[in-house]
N, C-alpha and C positions, 0 to 999 in steps of 0.2 A: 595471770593475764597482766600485761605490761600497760603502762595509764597511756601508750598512745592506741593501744587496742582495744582500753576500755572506751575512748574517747570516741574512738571510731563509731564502736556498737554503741555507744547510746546516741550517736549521728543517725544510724542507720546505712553507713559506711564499712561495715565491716568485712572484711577481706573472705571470700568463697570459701569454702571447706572445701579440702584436697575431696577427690574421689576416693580414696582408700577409708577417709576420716568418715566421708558420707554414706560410704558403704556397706562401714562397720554398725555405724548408730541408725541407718534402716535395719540392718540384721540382727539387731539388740532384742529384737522381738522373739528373734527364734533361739534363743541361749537355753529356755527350759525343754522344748521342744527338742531341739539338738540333741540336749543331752540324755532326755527319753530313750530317744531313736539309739541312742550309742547304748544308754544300760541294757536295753535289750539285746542290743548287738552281744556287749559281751558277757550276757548272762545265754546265750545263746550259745557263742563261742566255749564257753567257761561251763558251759550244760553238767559236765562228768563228774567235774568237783564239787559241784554247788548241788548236786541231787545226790539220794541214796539208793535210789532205785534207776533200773533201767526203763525209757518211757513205755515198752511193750510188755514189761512185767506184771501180769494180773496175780493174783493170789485172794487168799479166803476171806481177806478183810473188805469185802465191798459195800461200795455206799455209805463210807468213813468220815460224817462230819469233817469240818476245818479245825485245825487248831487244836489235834488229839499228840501224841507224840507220835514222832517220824513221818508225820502227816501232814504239816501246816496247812495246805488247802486240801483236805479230803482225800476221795479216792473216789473212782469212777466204777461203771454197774460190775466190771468186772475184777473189780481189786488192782485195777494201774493207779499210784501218785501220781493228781494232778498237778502238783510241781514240776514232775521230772517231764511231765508230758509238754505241758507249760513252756518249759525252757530249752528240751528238744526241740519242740514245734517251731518255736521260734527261726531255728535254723532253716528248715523248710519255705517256712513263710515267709521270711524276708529275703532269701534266695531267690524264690519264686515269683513275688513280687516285684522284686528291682529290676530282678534280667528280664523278667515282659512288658515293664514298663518299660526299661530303654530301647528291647528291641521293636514293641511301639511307638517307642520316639523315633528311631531312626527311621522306618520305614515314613514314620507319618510327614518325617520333614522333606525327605525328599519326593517325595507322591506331592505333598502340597505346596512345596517351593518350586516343583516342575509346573505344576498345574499353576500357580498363581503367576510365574515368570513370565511362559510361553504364553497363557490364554489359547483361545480360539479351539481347536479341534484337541489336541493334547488334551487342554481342561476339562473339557465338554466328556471324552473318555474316562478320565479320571476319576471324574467325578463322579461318574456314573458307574463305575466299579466299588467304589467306597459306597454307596448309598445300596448296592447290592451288599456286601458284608454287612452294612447296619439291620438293614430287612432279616437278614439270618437269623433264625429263632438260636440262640447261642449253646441250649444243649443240644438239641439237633448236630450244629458245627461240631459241639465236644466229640460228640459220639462216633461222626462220618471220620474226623480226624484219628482220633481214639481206635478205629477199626482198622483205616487204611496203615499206619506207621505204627498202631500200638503203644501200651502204654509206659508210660516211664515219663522223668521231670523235665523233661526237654520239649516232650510232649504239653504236658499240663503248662509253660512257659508260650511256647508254638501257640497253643487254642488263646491264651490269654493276649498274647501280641496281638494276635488274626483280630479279635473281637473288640480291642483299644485302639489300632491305629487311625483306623478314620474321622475320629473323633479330630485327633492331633494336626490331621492331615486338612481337615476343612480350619480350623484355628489357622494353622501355617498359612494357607493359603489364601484366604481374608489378608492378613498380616503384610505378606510377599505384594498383594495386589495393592495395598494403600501405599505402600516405598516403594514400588518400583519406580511411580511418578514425581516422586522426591526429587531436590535440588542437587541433594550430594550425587543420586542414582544419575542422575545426566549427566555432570558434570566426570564421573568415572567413567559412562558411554563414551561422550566426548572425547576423551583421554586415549579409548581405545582398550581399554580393557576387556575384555571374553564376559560374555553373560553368566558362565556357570563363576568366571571369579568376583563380579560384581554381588553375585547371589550371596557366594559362600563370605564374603570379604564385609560387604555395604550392606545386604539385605539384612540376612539372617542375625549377626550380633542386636540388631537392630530389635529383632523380632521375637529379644529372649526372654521378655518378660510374659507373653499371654503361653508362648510353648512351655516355659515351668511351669505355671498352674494349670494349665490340662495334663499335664505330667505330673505332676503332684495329688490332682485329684483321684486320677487313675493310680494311685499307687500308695499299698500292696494290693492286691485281692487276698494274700493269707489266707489257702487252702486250707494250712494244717490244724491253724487254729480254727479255721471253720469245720475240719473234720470232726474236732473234737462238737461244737454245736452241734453239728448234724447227730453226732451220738447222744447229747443228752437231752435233745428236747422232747426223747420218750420220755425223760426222768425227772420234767420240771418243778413236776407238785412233792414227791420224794427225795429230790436234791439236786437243790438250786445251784448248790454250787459248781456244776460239773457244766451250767451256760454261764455261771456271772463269771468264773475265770479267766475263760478262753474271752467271752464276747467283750468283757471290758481291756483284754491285750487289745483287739481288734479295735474297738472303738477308741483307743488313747492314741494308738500305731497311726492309725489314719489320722486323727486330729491332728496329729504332731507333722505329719510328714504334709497333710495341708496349710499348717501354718507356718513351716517351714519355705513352702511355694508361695504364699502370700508374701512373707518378708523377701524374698527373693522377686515377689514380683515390685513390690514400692523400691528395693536398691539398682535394679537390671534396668527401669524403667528412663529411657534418657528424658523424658518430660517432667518429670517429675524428681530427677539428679539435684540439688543443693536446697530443696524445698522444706520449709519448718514443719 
């Protein structure tokens, strides 16, 4: 620091941090988190090499304590490594997680940046269809969905977007409705600019910090590592380890990817841009 910038800051003079500088030291938060999110990525990617088994492989050794040889975490009721299943799963789950969280982003922004823009009847409908998906009992929906188009991950992505978006959609459109009466929003009326560019251009950047954390909170659901719970919470008193695996991937995954949305929410935030 040079003595005219020290001089400055102990004035209380001292010169704004760029937005790139301020945007890095709100995201300083999520550097452990980040990198979570990534080992998984590529121990997930990396699945082939890093396991010795295949995850659908059962065999005679079941119900295999942690920490035996070729077993690091055990083995499940029917002789699969929890590892390989582990780091397969992975693939699935945050596949499946990401793409129905963003394609309940997309739907939700523009459902709720319609609804908040226009107001009046548009809204009134809108909103009144989201509050019908929310009322949907969600395996009911799996199921009706599940039947009509069948199953496969595009499927299981579909029912998971269906049953996030509205959530996204009421946030958006809260959001849309406090800036549209904003000073910059009139003065780009004024200007003559088109409402859908004032939206996508004025509103929305505007509006990026509460739509990441509803997208952050929603996100993964991680079926596969939930599949694996679903099978072992016959086996909890005979081995524990076949929920503490999969449910503590699940529990770090989400943590991480919510405090990820959090740092993202204190840097996106323009009220809150150059603040200590």
């Amino acid at each position: 620091m040079s003595v005219e910038t020290a001089e400055l800051a102990r004035e209380g003079l001292a010169p704004e941090p760029s937005r790139t500088a301020d945007f890095l030291r709100r995201m300083s938060g999520a550097r452990l988190p980040a990198l979570f999110v990534l080992t998984v990525a590529v121990v997930a990617i990396a699945a082939p090499m890093l396991t010795g088994y295949a995850p659908d492989a059962g065999g005679p050794d079941a119900l295999l304590p942690p920490l035996l040889p070729g077993h690091p975490l055990g083995t499940d009721n029917i002789g699969r490594d929890i590892w390989s299943e582990l780091a397969y799963g992975g693939r699935v789950s945050l596949t499946v997680g990401i793409l129905a969280a963003l394609t309940a982003l997309a739907i939700g922004v523009v459902v709720g940046a319609a609804a908040g823009y226009a107001g009046g009847a548009l809204d009134t409908v809108l909103m009144r269809v989201s509050e019908f998906f929310q009322t949907l009992p969600r395996f009911v929906l799996a199921l009706i969905i599940v039947a009509l188009f069948g199953a496969g991950l595009g499927k299981v992505i579909l029912v998971l977007a269906i049953l996030s978006w509205p959530q996204t959609a009421r946030v958006v459109r809260a959001s849309v409705m406090s800036l549209k009466a904003a000073p910059f929003v009139d003065a780009a009326r004024i200007g003559g600019m088109p409402g859908h560019a004032i939206v996508l251009r004025e509103i929305l950047p505007n509006a990026l910090a509460p739509i990441v954390v509803v997208t952050s909170l929603g996100d993964p659901n991680l079926p596969s590592w939930g599949g694996m719970l679903n099978v072992a919470q016959e086996y909890l008193r005979q081995a524990w380890w076949m929920s503490l695996f999969p449910g503590a991937a699940i529990a770090l995954t989400v943590l991480a990817f919510n405090r990820i949305g959090d740092c993202l929410n204190a840097a996106l935030d323009p009220k809150r841009r150059g603040a200590r």
